[in-house]
Every structure is written in structure tokens, then in C-alpha cells.
Backbone as CSV, one residue per row, in Angstrom:
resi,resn,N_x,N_y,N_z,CA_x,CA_y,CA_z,C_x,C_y,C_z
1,UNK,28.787,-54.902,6.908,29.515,-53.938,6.136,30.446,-53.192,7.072
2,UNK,31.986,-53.336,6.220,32.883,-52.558,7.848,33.148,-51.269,6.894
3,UNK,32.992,-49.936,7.608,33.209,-48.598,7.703,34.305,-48.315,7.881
4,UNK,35.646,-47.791,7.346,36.842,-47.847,7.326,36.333,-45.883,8.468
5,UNK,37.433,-45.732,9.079,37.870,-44.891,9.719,37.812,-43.531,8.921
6,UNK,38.662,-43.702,7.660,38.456,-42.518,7.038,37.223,-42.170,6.529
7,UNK,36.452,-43.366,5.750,34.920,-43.143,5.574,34.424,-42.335,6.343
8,UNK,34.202,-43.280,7.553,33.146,-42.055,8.154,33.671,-40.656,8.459
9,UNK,35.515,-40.219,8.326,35.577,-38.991,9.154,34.958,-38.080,7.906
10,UNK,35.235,-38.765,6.828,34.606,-37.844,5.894,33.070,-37.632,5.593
11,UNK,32.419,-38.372,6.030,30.831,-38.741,6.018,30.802,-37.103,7.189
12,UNK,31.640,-37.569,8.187,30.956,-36.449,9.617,30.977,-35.054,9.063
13,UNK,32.780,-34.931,8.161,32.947,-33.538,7.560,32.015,-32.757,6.200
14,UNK,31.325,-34.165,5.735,30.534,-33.612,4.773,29.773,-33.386,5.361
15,UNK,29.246,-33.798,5.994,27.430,-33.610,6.867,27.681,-32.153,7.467
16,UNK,29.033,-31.850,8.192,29.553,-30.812,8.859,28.617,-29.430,7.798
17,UNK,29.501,-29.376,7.110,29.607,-28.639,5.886,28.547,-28.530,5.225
18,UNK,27.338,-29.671,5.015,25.825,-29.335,4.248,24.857,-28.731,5.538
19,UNK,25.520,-29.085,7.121,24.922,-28.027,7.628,25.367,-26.784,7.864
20,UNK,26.268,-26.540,7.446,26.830,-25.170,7.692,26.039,-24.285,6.331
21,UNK,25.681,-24.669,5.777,25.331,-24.349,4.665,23.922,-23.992,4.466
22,UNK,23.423,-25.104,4.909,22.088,-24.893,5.566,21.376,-23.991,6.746
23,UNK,22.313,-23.639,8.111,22.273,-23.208,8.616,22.617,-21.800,8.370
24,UNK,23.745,-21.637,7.868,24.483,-20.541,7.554,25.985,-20.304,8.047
25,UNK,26.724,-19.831,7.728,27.844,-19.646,8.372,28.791,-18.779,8.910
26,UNK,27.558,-18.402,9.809,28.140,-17.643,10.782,28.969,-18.399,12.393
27,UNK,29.673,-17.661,13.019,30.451,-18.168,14.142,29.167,-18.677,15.271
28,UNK,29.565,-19.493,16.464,28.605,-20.094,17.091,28.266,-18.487,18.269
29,UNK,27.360,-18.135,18.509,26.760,-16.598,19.169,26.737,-15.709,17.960
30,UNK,26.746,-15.974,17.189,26.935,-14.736,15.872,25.446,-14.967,14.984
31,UNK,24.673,-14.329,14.713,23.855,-14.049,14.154,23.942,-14.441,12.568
32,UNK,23.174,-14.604,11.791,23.679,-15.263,10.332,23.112,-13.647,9.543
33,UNK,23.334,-13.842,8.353,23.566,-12.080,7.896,21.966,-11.978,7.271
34,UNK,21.525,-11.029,7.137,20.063,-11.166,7.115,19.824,-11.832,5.384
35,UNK,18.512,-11.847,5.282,18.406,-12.516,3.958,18.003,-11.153,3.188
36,UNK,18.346,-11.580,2.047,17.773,-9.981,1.001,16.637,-9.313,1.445
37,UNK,15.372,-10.443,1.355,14.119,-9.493,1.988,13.970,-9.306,2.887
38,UNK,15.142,-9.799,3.831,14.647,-9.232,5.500,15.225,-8.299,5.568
39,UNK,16.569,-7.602,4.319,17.289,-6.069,4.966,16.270,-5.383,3.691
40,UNK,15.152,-5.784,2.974,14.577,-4.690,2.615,13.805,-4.179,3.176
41,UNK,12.916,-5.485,4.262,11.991,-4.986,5.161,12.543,-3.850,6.340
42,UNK,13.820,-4.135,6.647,14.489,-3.486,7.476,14.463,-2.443,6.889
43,UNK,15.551,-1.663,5.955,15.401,-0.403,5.038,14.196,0.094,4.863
44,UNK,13.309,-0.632,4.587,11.744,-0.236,4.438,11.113,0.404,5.386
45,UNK,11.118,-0.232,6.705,11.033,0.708,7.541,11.256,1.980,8.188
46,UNK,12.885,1.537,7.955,13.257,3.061,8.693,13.072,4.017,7.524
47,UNK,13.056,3.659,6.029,12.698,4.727,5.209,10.831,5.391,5.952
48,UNK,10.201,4.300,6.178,8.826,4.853,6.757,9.035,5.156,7.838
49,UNK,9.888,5.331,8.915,10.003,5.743,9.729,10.560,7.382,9.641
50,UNK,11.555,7.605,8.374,11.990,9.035,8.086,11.215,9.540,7.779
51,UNK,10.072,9.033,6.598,9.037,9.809,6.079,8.358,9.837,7.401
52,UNK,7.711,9.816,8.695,6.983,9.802,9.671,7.428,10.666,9.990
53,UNK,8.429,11.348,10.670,9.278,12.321,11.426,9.081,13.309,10.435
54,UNK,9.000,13.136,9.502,8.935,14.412,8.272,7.903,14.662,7.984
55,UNK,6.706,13.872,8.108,5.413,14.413,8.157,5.166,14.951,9.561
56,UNK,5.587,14.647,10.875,5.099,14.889,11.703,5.800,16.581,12.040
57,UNK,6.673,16.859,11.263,6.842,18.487,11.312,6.282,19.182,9.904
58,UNK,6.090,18.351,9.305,4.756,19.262,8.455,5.321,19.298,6.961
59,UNK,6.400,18.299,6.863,7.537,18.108,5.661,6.475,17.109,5.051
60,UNK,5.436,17.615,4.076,4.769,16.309,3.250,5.554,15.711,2.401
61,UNK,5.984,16.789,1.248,6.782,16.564,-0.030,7.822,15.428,0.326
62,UNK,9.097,15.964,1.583,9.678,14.508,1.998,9.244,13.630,2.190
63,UNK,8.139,13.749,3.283,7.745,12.433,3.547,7.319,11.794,2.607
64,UNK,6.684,12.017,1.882,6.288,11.402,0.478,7.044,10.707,-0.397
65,UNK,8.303,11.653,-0.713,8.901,10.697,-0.553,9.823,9.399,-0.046
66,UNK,10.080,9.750,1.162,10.271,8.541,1.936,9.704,7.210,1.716
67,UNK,8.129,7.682,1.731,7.140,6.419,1.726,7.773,6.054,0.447
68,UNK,7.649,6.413,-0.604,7.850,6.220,-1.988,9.604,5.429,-2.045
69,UNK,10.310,5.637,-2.069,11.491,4.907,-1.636,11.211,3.448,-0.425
70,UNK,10.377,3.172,0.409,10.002,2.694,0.958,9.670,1.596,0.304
71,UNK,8.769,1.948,-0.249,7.755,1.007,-1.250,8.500,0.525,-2.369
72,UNK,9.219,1.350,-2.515,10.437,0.669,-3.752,11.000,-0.377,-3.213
73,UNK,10.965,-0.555,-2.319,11.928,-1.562,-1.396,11.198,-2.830,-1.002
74,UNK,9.637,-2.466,-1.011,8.579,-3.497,-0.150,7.682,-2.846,-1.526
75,UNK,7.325,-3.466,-2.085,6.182,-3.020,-3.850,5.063,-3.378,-2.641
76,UNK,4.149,-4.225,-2.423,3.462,-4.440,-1.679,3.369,-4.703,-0.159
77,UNK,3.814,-2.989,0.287,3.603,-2.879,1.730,2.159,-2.073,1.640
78,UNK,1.101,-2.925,2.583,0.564,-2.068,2.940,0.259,-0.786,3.893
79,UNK,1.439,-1.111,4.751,1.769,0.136,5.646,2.058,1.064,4.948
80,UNK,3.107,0.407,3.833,3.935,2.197,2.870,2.926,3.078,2.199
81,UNK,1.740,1.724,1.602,0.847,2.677,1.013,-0.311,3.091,1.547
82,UNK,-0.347,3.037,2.796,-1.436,3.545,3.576,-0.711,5.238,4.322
83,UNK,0.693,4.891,4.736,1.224,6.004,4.849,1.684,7.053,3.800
84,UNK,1.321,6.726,2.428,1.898,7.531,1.071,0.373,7.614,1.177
85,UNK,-0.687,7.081,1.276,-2.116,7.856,1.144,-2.118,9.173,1.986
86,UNK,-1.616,8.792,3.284,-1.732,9.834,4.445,-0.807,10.949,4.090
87,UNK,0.388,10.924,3.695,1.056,12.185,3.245,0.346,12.752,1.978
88,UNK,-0.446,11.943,0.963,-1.481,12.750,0.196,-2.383,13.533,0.844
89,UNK,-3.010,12.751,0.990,-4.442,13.924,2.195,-3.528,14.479,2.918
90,UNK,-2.395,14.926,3.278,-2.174,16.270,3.644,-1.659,16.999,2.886
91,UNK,-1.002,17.096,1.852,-0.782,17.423,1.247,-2.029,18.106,-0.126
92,UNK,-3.229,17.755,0.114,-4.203,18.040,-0.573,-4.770,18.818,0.216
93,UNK,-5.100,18.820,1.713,-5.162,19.783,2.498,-4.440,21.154,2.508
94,UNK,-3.255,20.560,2.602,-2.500,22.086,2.575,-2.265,22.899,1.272
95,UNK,-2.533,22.041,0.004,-2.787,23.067,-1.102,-3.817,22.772,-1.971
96,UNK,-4.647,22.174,-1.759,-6.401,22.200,-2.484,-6.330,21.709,-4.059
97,UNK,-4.174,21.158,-3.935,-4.411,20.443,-5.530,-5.423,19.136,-5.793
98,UNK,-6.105,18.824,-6.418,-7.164,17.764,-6.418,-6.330,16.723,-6.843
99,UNK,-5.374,16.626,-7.739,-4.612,15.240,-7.927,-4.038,14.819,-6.590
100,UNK,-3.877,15.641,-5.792,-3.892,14.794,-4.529,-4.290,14.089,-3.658
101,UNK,-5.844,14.157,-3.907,-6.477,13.778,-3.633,-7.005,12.298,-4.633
102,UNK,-6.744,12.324,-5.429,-6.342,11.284,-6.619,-5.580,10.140,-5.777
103,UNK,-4.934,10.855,-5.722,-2.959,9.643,-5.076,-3.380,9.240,-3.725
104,UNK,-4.316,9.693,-3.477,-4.559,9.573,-2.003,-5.433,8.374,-2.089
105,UNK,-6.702,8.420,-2.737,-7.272,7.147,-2.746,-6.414,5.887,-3.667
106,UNK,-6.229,6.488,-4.521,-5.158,5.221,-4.797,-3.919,4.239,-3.843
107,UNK,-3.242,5.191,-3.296,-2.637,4.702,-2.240,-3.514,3.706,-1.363
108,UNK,-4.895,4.448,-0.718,-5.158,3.453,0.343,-6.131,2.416,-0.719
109,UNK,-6.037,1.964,-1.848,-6.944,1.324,-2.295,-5.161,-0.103,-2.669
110,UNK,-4.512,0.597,-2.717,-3.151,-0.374,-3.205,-2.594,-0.855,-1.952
111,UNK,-3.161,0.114,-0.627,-2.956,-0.851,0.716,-3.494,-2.128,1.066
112,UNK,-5.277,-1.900,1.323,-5.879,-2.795,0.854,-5.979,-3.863,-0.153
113,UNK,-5.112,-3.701,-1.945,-5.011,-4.706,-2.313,-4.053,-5.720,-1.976
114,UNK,-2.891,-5.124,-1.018,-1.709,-5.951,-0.843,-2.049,-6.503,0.647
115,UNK,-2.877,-6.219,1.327,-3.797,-6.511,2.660,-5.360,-6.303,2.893
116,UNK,-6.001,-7.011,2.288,-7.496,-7.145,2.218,-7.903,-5.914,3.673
117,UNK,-7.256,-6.809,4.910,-7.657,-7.085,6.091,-7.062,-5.900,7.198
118,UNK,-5.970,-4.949,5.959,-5.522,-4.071,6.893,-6.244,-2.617,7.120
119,UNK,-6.851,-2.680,8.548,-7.767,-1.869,9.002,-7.447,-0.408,8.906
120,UNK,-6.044,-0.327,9.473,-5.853,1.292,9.223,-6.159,2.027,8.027
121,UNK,-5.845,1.508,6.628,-6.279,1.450,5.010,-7.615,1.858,5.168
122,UNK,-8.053,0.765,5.893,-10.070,0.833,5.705,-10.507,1.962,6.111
123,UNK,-10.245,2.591,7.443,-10.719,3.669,8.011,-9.980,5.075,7.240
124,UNK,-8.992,4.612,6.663,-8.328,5.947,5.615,-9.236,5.914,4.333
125,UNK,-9.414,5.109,4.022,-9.941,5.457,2.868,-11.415,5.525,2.734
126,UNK,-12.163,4.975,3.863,-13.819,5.245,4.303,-13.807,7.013,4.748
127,UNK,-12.794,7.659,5.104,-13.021,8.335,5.085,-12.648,9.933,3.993
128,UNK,-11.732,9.454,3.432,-11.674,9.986,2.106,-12.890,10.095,1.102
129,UNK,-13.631,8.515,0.999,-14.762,8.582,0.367,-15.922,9.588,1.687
130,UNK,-15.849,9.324,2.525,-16.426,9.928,2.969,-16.684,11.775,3.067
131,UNK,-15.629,12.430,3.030,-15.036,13.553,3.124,-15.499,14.154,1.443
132,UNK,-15.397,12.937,0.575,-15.276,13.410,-0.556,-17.319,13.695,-1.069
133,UNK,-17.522,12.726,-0.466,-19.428,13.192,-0.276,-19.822,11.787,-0.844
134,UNK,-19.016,10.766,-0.655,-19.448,9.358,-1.058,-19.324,8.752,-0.408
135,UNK,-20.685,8.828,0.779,-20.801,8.295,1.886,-20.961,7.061,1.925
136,UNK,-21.751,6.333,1.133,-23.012,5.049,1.080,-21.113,3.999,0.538
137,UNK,-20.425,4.594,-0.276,-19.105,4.197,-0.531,-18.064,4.388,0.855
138,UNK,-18.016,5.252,2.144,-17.265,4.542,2.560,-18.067,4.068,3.749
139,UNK,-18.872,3.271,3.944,-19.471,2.489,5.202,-19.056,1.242,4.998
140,UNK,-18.650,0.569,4.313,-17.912,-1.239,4.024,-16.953,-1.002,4.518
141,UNK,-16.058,0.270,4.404,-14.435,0.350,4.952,-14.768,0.915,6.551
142,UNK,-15.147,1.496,6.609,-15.514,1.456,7.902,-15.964,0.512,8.678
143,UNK,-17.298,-0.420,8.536,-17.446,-1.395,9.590,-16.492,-2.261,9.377
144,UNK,-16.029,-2.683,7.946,-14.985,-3.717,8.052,-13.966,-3.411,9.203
145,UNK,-13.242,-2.289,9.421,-12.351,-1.531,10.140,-12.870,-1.841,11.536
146,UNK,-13.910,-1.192,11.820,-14.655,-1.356,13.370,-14.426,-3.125,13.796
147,UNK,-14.757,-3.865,12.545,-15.222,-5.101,13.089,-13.618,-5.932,13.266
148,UNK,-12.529,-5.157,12.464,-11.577,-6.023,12.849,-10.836,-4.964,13.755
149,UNK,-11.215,-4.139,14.033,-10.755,-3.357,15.363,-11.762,-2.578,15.791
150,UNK,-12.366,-4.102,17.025,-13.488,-3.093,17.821,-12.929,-2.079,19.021
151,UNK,-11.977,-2.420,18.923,-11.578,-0.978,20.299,-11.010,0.168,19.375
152,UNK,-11.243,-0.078,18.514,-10.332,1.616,17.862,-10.852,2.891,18.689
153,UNK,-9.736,3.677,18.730,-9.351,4.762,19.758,-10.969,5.909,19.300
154,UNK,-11.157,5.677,17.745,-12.294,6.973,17.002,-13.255,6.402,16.871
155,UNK,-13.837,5.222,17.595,-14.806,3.966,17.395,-16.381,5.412,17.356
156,UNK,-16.550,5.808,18.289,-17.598,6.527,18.208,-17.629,7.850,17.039
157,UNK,-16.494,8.019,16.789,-16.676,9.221,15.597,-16.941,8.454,14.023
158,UNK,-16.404,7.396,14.396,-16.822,6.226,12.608,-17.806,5.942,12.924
159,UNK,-18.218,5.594,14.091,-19.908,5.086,14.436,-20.750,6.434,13.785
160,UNK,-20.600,7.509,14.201,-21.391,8.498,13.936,-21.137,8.662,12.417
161,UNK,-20.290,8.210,12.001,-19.920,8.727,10.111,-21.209,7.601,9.788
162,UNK,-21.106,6.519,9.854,-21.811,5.404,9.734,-23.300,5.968,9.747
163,UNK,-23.457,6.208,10.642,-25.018,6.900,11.030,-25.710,7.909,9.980
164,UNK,-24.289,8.826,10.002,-24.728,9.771,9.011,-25.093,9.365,7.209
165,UNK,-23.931,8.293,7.341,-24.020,7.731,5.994,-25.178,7.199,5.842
166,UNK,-25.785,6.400,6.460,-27.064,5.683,6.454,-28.341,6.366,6.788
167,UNK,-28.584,7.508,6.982,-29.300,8.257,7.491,-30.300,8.681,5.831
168,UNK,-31.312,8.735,6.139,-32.402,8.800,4.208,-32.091,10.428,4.434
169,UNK,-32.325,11.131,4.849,-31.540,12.311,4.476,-30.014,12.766,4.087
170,UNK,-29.089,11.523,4.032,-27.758,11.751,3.457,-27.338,11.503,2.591
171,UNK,-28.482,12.467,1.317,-28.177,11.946,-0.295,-26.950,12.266,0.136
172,UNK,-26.375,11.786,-1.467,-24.729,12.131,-1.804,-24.839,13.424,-2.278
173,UNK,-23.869,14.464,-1.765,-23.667,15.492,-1.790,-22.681,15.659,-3.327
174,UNK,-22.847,17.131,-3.179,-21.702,17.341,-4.787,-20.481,16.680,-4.417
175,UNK,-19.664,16.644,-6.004,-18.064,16.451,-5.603,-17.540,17.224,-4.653
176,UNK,-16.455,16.698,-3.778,-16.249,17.448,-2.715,-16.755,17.839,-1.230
177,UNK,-18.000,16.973,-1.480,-18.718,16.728,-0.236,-18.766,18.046,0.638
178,UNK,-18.371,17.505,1.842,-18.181,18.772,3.282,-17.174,19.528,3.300
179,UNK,-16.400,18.991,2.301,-14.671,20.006,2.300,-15.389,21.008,1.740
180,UNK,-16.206,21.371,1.389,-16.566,22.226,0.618,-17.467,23.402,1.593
181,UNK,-17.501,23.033,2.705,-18.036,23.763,3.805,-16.652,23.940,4.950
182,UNK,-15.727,23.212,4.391,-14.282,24.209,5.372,-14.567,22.869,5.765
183,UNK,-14.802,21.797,6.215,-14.342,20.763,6.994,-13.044,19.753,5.916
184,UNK,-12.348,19.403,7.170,-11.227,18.598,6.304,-11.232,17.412,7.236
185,UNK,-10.807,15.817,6.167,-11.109,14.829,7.244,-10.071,14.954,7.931
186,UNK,-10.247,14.320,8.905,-9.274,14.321,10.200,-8.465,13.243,9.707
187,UNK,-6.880,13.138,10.771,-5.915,12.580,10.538,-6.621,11.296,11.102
188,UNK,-7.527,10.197,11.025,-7.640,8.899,11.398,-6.437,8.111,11.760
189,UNK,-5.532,7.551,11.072,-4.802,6.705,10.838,-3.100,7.399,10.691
């Protein structure tokens, strides 16, 4: 079979062209333009990154919403909703509304559903149940947590929650647990 000249230049220019296409078409050193979900993940972040800076001067309400815009962007991040749990519990801290405490376990329970396995979630929300006087409820989120991060930085203060939880003197306390003696859980996560 003879291949005429023009045949193939056009065979090379089509092939050219279904990889450009494939590849993308950007210039050769030029980066190709991100894909939809990689500039939401991008946006997503730095929205959790604004809400961070805004919690970390004591701005819940923003940060909150940050996370929340965040999550609009990523529906199932479990970072967004482990960090929209965490601007709840402070925010329930700093004004003793109880629906905040509501949004708070929800958040880290919608972290965990979009990441079984994500530990920071586990230890947020073992200790919410915990804090809240439903101890024997958060010891699964806790060792799960320990066991997929045995070096965590609070390893001995969850060890000791653990202890306490399991301890035959640690019926479950009223609603409200120890907050109810002035203790508030600590920032874990």
C-alpha cells in the first residue's frame, strides 16, 4: 500500500491536534489552565485559610463563614467541615447558645461522613461528646484517632479522656456534662 505524501502530512497534523487536545493547549513551559475542580479546591482553600486567620483573632462569625463558602465550593470537604465544627465550639463557648453546639457536632459528624478515616474529625468530635457528658460515646472517636495517629501531639490527654471514660465510676453525667462545672473542651484540632 503506497502512502501519498499528502496522506500522511495530514495523518501527522491530525494526530498533532488530537494531542493537543488531549494534552491541552497550552504553549510548550506553560502550564495547562487548571480543571474546574482543581480551581475549586484551590478557592476552597484559601477560603479555609481566611476563615483560619479570622478565627485565630477571635472573628468566629467570619470565620464561619469562610468555612461555609468553602464548603460551597468542596460539598464534601472534610477539612471544611471539621473546621466549621471548630468555629462552632467556639462560638458556643463564647456565648453558651446551645444550637451551637448542635452545628458543631453535625459538622464533625459530616467530616467523618465525607472521610471515614479523617482523624482530626475523630478527636473533635470524641471530644464534644465527651465535654457534653457522653463519654462511653466518644471513646470509638478517640482510639480510632490515636490508632490512626499514634504520635498525636495530646496522645496522653485522650489517653486520660479514655480512662476516664471507661472508668465504672464514669456514669454519664447530666446534659452538659463538665461544662457545667466551668470546664470547656479544649481547642484539640
Amino acid at each position: 500500500m503506497k502512502v501519498s505524501l499528502r496522506a500522511a502530512m495530514m495523518f501527522l497534523i491530525c494526530s498533532g491536534l488530537v494531542l493537543a487536545l488531549v494534552v491541552g493547549c497550552s504553549k510548550p513551559g506553560e502550564e495547562a489552565p487548571p480543571k474546574a475542580s482543581e480551581s475549586n479546591e484551590v478557592r476552597a482553600q484559601m477560603l479555609f485559610d481566611e476563615g483560619g486567620e479570622l478565627f485565630n483573632k477571635g472573628q468566629y462569625d467570619g470565620a464561619i463563614e469562610k468555612y461555609k463558602e468553602g464548603i460551597d465550593l468542596l460539598e464534601c470537604s472534610a477539612q471544611g467541615h471539621n473546621l466549621l465544627g471548630m468555629g462552632y465550639r467556639f462560638k458556643y463557648n463564647q456565648t453558651g447558645d446551645l444550637s451551637f453546639r448542635v452545628l458543631e457536632e453535625r459538622a464533625f459528624l459530616k467530616s467523618l461522613e465525607c472521610d471515614p478515616g479523617f482523624w482530626p474529625a475523630q478527636v473533635n468530635l470524641g471530644a464534644t461528646y465527651y465535654y457534653q457528658g457522653k463519654k462511653a460515646e466518644a471513646v470509638p472517636y478517640f482510639e480510632k484517632a490515636l490508632k490512626a495517629n499514634p504520635h498525636h501531639p495530646e496522645r496522653e490527654q485522650i489517653e486520660q479522656m479514655i480512662a476516664d471514660a471507661k472508668a465504672p465510676e464514669s456514669a454519664p453525667s447530666a446534659p452538659g456534662g463538665s461544662e457545667e462545672k466551668g470546664e470547656e473542651p479544649p481547642a484539640l484540632e
